[in-house]
RODO-2510 file (C-alpha; in nm, 4 decimals, decimal comma):
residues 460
     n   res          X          Y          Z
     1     x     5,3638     7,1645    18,1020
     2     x     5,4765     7,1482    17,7763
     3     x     5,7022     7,4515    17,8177
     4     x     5,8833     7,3120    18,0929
     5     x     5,9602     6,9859    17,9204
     6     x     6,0977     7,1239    17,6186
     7     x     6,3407     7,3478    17,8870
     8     x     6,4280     7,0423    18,0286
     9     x     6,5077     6,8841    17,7255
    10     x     6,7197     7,1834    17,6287
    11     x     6,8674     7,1526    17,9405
    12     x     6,9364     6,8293    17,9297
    13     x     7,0670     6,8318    17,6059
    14     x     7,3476     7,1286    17,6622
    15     x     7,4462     6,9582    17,9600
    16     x     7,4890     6,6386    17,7843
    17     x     7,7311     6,8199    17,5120
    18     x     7,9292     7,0066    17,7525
    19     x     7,9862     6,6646    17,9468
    20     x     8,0892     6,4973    17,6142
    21     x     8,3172     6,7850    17,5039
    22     x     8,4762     6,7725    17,8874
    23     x     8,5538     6,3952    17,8600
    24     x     8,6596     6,4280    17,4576
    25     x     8,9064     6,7172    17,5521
    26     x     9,2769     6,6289    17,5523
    27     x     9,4801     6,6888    17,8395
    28     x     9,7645     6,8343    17,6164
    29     x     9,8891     6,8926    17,2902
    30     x    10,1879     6,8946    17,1013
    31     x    10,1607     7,0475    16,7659
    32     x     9,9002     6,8563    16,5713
    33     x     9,8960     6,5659    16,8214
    34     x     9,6605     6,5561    17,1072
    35     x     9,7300     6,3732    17,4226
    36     x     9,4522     6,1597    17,6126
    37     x     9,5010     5,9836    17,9447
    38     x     9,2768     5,6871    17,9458
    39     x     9,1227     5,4428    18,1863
    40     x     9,0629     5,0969    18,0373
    41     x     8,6898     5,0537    17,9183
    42     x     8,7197     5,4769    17,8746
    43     x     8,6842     5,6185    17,5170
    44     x     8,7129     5,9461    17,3046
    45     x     8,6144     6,0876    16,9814
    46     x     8,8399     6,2248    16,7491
    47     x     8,7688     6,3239    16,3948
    48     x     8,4269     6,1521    16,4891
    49     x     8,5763     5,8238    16,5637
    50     x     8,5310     5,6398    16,8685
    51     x     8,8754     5,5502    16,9858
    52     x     8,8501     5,3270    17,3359
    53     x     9,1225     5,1697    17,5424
    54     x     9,0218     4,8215    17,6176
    55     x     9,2868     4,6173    17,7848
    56     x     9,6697     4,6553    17,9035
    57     x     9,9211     4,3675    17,9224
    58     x    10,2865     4,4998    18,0584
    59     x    10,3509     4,7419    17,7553
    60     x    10,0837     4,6530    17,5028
    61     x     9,7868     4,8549    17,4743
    62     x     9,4636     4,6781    17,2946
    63     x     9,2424     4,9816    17,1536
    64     x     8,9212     5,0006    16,9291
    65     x     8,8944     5,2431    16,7023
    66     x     8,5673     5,2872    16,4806
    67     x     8,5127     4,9014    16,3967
    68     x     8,8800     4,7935    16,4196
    69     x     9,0563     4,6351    16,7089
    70     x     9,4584     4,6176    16,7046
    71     x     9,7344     4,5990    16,9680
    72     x    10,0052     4,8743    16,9886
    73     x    10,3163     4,8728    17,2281
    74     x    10,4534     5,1949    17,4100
    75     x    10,6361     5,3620    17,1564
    76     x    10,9445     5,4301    17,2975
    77     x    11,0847     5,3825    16,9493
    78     x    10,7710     5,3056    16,7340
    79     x    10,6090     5,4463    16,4453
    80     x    10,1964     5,5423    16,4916
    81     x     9,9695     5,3284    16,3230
    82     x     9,6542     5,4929    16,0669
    83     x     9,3511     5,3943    16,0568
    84     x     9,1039     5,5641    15,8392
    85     x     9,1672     5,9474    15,9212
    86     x     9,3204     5,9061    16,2560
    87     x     9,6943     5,8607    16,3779
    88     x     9,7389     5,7032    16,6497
    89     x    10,0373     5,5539    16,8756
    90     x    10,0386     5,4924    17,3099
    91     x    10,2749     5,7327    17,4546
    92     x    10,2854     5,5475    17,7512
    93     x    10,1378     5,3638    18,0082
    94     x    10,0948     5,2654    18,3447
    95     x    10,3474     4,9354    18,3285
    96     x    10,6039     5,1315    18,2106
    97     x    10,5792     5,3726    18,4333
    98     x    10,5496     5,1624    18,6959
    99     x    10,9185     4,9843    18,5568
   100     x    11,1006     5,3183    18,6685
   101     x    10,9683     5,3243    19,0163
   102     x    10,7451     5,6271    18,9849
   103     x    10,9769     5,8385    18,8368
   104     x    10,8323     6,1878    18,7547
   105     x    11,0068     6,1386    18,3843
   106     x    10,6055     5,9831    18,3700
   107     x    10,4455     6,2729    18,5142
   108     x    10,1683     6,2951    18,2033
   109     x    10,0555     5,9574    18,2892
   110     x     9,7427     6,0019    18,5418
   111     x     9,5560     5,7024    18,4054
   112     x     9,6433     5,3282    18,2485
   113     x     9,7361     5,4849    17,9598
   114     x     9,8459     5,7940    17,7184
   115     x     9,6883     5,7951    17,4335
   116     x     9,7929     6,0347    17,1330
   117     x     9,5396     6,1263    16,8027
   118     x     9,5937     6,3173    16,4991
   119     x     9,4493     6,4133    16,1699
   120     x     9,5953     6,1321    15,9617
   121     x     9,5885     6,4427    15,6600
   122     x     9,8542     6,6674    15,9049
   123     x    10,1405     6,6319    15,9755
   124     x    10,1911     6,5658    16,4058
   125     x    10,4717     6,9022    16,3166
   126     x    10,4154     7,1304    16,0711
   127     x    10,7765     7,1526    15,9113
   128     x    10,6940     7,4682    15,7705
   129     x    10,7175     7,5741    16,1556
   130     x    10,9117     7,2969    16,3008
   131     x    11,2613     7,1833    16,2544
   132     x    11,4604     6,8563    16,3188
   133     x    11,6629     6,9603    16,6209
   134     x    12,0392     6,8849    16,4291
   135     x    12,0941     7,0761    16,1396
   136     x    12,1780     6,8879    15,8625
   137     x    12,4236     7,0935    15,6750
   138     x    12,7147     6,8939    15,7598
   139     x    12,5299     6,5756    15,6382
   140     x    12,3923     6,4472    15,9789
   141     x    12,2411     6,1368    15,9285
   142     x    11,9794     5,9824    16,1670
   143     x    11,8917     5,6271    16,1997
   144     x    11,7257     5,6028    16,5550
   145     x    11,9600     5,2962    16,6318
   146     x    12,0475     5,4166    16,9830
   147     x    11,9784     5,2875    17,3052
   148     x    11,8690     5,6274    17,4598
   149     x    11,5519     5,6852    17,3438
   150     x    11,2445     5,7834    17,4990
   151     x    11,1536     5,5380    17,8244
   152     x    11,4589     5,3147    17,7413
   153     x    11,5499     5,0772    18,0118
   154     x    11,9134     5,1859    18,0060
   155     x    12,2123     5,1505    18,3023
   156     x    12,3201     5,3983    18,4916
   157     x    12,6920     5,2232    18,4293
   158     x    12,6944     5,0662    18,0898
   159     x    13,0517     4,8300    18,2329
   160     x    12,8899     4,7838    18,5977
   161     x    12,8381     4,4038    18,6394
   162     x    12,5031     4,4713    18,8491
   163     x    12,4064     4,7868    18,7157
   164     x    12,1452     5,0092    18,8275
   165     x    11,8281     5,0335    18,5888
   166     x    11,6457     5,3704    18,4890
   167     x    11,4235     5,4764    18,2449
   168     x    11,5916     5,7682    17,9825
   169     x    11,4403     6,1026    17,9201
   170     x    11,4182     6,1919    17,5953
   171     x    11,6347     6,0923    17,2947
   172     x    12,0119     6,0806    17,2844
   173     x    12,1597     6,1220    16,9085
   174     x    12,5081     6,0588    16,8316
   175     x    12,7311     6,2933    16,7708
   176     x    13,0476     6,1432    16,8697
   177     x    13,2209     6,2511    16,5922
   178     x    13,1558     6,5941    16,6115
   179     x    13,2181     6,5632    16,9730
   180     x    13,3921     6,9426    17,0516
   181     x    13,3686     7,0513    16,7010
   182     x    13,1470     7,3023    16,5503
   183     x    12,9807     7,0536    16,3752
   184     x    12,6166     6,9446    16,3300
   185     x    12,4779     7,1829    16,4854
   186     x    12,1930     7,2281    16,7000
   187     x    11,9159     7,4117    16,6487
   188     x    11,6071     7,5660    16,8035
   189     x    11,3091     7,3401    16,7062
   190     x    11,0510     7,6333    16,6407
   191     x    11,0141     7,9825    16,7306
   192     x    11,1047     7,9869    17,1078
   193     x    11,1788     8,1636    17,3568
   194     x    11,5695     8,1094    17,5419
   195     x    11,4559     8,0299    17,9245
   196     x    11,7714     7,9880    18,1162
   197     x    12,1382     7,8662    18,0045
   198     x    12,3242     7,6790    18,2441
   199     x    12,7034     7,6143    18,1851
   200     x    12,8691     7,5290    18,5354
   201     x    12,9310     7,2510    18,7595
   202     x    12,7669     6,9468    18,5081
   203     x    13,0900     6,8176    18,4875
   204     x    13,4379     6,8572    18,6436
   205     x    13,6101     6,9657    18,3580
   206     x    13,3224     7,2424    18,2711
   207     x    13,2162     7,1421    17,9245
   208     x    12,9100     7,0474    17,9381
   209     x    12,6145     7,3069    17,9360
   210     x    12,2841     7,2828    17,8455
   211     x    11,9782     7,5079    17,7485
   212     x    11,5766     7,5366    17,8049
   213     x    11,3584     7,6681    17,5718
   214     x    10,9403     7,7863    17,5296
   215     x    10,7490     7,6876    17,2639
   216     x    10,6530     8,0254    17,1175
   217     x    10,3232     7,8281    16,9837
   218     x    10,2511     7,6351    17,2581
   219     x    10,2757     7,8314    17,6110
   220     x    10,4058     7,5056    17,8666
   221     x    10,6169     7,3760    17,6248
   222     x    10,9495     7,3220    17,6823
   223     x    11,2548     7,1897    17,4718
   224     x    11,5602     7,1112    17,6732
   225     x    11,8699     7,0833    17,5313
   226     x    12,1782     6,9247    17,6961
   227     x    12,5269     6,7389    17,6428
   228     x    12,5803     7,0632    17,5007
   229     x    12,9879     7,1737    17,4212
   230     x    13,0101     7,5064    17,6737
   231     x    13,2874     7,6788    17,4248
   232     x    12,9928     7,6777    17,1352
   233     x    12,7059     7,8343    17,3575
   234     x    12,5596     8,0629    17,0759
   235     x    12,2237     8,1481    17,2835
   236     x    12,1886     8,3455    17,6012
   237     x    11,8815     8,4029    17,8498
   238     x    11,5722     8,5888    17,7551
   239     x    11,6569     8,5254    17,3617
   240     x    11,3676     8,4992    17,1046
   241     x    11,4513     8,2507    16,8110
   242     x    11,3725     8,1433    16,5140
   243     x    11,2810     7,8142    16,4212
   244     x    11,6012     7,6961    16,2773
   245     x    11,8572     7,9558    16,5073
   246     x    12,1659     7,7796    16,6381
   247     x    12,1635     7,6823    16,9657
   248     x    12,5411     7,5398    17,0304
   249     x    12,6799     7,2135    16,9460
   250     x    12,7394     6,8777    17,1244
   251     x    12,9727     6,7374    17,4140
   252     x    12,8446     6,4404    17,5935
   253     x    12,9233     6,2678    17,9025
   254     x    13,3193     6,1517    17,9800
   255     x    13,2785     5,8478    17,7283
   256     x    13,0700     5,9260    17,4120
   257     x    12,9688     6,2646    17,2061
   258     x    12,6126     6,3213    17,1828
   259     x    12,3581     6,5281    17,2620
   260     x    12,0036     6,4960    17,4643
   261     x    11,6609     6,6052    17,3330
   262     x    11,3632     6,6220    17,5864
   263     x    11,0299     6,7792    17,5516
   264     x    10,8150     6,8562    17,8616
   265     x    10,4842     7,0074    17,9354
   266     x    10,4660     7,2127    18,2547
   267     x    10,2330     7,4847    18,3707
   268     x    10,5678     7,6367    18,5842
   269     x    10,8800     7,7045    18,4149
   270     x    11,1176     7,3859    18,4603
   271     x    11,4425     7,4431    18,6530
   272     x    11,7793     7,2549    18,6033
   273     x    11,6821     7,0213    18,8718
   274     x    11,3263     6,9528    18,7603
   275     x    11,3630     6,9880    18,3664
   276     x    11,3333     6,6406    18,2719
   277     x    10,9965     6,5746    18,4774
   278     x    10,6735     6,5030    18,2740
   279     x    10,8750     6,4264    17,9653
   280     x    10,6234     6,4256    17,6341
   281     x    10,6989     6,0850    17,4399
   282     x    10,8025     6,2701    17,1303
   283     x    11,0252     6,0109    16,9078
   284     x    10,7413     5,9597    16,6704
   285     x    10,7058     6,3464    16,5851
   286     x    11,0935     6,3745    16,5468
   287     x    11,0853     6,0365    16,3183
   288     x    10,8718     6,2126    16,0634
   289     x    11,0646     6,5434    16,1054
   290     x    11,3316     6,3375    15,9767
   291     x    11,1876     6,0824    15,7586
   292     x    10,9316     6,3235    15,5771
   293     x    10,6743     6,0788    15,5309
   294     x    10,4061     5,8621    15,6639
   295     x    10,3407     5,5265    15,7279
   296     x    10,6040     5,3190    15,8434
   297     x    10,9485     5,2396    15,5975
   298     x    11,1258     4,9598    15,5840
   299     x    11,5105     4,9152    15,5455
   300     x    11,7109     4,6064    15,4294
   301     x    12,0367     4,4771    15,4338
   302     x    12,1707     4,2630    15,1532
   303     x    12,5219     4,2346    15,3895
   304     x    12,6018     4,3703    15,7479
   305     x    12,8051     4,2972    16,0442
   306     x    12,6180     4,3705    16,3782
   307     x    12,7714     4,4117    16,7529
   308     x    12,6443     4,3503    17,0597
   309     x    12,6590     4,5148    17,3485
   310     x    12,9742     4,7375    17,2649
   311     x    13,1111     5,0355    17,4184
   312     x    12,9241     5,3853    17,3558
   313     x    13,1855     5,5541    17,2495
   314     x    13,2787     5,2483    16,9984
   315     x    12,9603     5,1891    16,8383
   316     x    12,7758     5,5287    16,8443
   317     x    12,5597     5,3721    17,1425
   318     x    12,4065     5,0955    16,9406
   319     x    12,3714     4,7592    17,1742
   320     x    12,1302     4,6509    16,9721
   321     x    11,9319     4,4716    17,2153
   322     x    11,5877     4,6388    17,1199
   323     x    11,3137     4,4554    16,9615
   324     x    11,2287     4,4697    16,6018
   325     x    11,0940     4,7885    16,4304
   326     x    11,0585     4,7559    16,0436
   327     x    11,2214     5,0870    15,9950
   328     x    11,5666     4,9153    16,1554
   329     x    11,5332     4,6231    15,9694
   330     x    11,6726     4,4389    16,2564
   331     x    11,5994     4,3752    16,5888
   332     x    11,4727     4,0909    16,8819
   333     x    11,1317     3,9372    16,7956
   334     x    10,9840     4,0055    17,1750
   335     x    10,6015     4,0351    17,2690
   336     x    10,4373     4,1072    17,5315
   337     x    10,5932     3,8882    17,8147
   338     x    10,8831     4,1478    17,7973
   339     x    10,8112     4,4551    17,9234
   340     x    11,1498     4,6657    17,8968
   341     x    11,0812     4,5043    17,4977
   342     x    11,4693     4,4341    17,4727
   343     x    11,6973     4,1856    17,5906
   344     x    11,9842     4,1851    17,8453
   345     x    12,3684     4,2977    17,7526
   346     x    12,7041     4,3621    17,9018
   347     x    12,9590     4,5842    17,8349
   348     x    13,3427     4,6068    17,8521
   349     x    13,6231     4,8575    17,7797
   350     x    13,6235     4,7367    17,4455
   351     x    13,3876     4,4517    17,3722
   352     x    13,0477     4,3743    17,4729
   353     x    12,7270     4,1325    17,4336
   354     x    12,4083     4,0589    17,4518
   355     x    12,2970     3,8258    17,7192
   356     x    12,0641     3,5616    17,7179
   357     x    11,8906     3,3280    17,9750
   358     x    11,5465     3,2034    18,0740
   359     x    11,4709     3,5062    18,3085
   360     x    11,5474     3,8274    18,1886
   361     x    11,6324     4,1207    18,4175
   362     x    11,6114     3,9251    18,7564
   363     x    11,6074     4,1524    19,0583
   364     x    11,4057     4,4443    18,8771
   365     x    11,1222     4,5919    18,8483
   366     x    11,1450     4,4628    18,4631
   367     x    11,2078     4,0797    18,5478
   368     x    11,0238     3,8606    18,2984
   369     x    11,0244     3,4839    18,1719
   370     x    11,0594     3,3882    17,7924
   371     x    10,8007     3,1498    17,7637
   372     x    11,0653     2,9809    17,5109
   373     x    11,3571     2,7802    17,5129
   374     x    11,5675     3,0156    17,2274
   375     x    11,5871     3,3958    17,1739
   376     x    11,5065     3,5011    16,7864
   377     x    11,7124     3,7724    16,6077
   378     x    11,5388     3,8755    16,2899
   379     x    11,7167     4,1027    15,9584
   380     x    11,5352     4,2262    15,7051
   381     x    11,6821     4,1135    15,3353
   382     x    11,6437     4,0861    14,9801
   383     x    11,5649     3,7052    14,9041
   384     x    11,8484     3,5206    14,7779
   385     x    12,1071     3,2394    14,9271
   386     x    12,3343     3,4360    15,2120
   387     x    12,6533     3,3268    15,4110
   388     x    12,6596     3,3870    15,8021
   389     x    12,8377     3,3366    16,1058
   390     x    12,8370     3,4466    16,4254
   391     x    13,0601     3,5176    16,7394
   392     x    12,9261     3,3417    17,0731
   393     x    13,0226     3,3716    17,4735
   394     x    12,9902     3,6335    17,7304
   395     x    13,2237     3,8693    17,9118
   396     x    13,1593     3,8007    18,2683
   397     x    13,0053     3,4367    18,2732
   398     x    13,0062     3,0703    18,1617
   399     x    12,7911     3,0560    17,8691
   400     x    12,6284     2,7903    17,6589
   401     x    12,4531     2,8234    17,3358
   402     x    12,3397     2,7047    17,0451
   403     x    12,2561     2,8722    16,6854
   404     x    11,9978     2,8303    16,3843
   405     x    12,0819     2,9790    16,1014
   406     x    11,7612     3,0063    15,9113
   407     x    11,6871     2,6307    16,0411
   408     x    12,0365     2,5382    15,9575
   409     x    12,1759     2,3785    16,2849
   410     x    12,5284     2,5329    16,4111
   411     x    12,7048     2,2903    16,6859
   412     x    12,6558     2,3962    17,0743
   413     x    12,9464     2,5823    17,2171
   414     x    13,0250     2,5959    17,5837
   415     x    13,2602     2,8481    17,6762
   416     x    13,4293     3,0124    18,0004
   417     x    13,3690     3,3138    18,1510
   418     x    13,5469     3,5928    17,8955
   419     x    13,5922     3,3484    17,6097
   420     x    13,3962     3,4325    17,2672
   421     x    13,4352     3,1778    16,9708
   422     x    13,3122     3,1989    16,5815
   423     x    13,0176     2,9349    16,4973
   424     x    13,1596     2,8086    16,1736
   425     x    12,9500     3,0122    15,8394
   426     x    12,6884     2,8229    15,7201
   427     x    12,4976     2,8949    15,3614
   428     x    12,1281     2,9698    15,3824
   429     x    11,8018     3,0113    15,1330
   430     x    11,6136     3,3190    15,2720
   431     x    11,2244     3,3001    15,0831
   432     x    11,0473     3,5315    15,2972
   433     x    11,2697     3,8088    15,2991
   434     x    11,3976     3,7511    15,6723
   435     x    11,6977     3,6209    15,7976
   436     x    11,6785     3,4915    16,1339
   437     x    11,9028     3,3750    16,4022
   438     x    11,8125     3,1263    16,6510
   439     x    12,0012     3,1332    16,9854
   440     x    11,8822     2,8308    17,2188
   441     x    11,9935     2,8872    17,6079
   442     x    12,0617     2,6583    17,8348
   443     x    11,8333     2,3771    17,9300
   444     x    11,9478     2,3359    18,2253
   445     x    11,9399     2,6959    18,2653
   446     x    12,3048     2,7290    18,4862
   447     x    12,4743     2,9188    18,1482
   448     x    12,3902     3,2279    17,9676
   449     x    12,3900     3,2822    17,6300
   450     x    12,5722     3,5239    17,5044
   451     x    12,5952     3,6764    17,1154
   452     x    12,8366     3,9259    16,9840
   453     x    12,8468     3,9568    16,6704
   454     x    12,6543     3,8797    16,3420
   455     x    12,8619     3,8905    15,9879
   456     x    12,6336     3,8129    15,6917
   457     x    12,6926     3,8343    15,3048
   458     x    12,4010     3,7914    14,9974
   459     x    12,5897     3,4861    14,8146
   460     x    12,3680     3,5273    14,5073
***
């Protein structure tokens, strides 16, 4: 009798650890990170800590790891958090996914959310084995300030006055001014294998080509390159290279120079019309490729002009309409009542702007309502007494705001359709090292708002 309890309790016990090892087993993994698709009220244990997803609101993720409780967004364009000897940041999640209509771009998401850990001591990519995808021998210099990055909410016509909404695969840098050079360029991200190079029909006039590549590490995954400049092709099919070997350089689209970087995971090798499915949200592995360090930096400005909403091609794709990150040292102080975590804008052929109202993205599957009567645009600075102005009004529509210049009070300004006007500068006191911009809409809500363009100066 004895006997057969203690086999039972063997039993009982090896079946226990197997089922704990299946349900602590990532789905994937990318270099040192590790990839978990959770359920709410599901956990794992990493590094021995208990990490557990316990609620989702739109793109915010509330997780408990160990003792601590904290709130991270999808990290389209976020840094991980670390806590204790675990990295952590949400790759993505089921309301952003469900934002792009079920595109396959989410193909890795099977549950509420995905989740990715790492050693807090490793780096997520080894640089001794990785490589930042743009060689930096002609002084490329990165500041993640563009509006494709990974899940973006981005037009399919950046000048279309009801544009078509879709979520963007991968990261887009800008290389506009290298555009048809052979300059900056690209390289392969590890030691890889060359899948397939395509070079014909992406674009009428044949320039465009672009390139897939195998992790040589990591069997099922892929690296695909494109926007690339066909006349600079320097790979061909069936190539082995080495982490570092150049791949060709950038073209674009018919507007603005840049090329696209996407990482996928797939048990079949991609084709050209399936390459972009099950993206891997990758931005934070690139960002400390580039930045070479942990934790999350912080930039400031003691003077800057910033547009809105301008063409590609004119401002190296920055609309900046995306929320805050400390690492820009600018940005829209959102929360969780926005999902697509960035405001509206317009473009033109030459100017552009960011627009403003009461409900944001009406008509998609991003609509939300600012539970607030004024949008908040927030710049990191030095303390110190600062001039600033801005320039007000929208391209298409009647708009009507109203600005607060660190509290100080700039008159309303009601302008047609196409008209843009200067508030007048006003001097400010900044004590908390933040300079923010107010923008009140319209209460009657029958205007937008629209803003421009910030100019801003450190007085003393």
């Amino acid at each position: 009798m004895k006997r057969k309890l203690f086999i039972l309790l063997v039993l009982f016990a090896v079946l226990f650890q197997v089922k704990a090892q299946q349900a602590d087993s990532a789905d994937f993994r990318w270099g040192n990170g590790f990839y978990y698709n959770l359920n709410v009220g599901e956990s794992v244990t990493f590094n021995q800590v208990e990490v557990k997803l316990l609620k989702v609101e739109n793109h915010y993720n509330q997780l408990k790891l160990g003792e601590d409780t904290l709130w991270l967004k999808v990290a389209r364009r976020s840094v991980p958090e670390q806590l204790g000897g675990v990295r952590i940041f949400v790759a993505d999640n089921k309301k952003v996914k469900a934002l792009s209509s079920g595109s396959p771009v989410h193909g890795l998401l099977t549950k509420d959310a995905l989740v990715c850990l790492s050693d807090s001591r490793l780096p997520f990519l080894d640089p001794t084995q990785y490589i930042f995808p743009v060689s930096f021998n002609d002084g490329f210099m990165w500041g993640a300030e563009e509006e494709s990055y990974m899940f973006s909410y981005s037009k399919t016509d950046e000048t279309a006055k009801m544009p078509e909404y879709i979520h963007y695969s991968g990261i887009g840098f800008d290389l506009h001014a290298a555009r048809g050079m052979t300059k900056h360029w690209l390289v392969a991200l590890e030691n890889s294998r060359v899948v397939w190079v395509e070079s014909k029909g992406l674009d009428e006039a044949g320039n465009q080509a672009c390139v897939l590549l195998e992790s040589a590490s990591q069997p099922g995954i892929y690296y695909y390159y494109s926007r690339l400049y066909a006349k600079n092709l320097a790979v061909k099919k069936g190539q082995i290279l080495v982490r570092g070997d150049a791949i060709g350089t950038a073209w674009g689209d018919n507007t603005w120079g840049h090329f696209q970087f996407t990482v996928v995971k797939s048990k079949t090798e991609p084709t050209l019309q399936d390459c972009q499915n099950n993206a891997v949200n990758g931005f934070p592995q690139l960002f400390g490729l580039y930045f070479r360090q942990n934790g999350n930096p912080v930039r400031s400005f003691a003077r800057g002009r910033i547009q809105f909403g301008k063409p590609r091609q004119v401002n190296g794709n920055q609309k900046n309409s995306m929320a805050f990150e400390p690492y820009s040292g600018k940005g829209w102080l959102l929360g969780k009542w926005n999902p697509a975590d960035r405001v509206e804008w317009v473009t033109g052929r030459n100017d552009g702007n960011v627009r403003l109202k009461k409900v944001l993205f009406d008509g998609t599957p991003a609509q939300c309502k600012n539970p607030g009567n004024y949008f908040e645009y927030q710049i990191t600075v030095p303390n110190g007494t600062y001039r600033i102005r801005a320039k007000v009004g929208d391209l298409y529509l009647p708009s009507w705001q109203k600005l607060e210049f660190e509290g100080v009070a700039s008159p309303a300004k009601s302008l047609d359709a196409g008209e843009f006007e200067w508030t007048g500068e006003r001097v400010v006191k900044v004590y908390d090292g933040t300079l923010n911009v107010r923008i009140y809409t319209d209460p009657e809500n029958e205007k937008v708002a629209g803003l421009s363009e910030i100019v801003f100066q450190r007085a003393y």
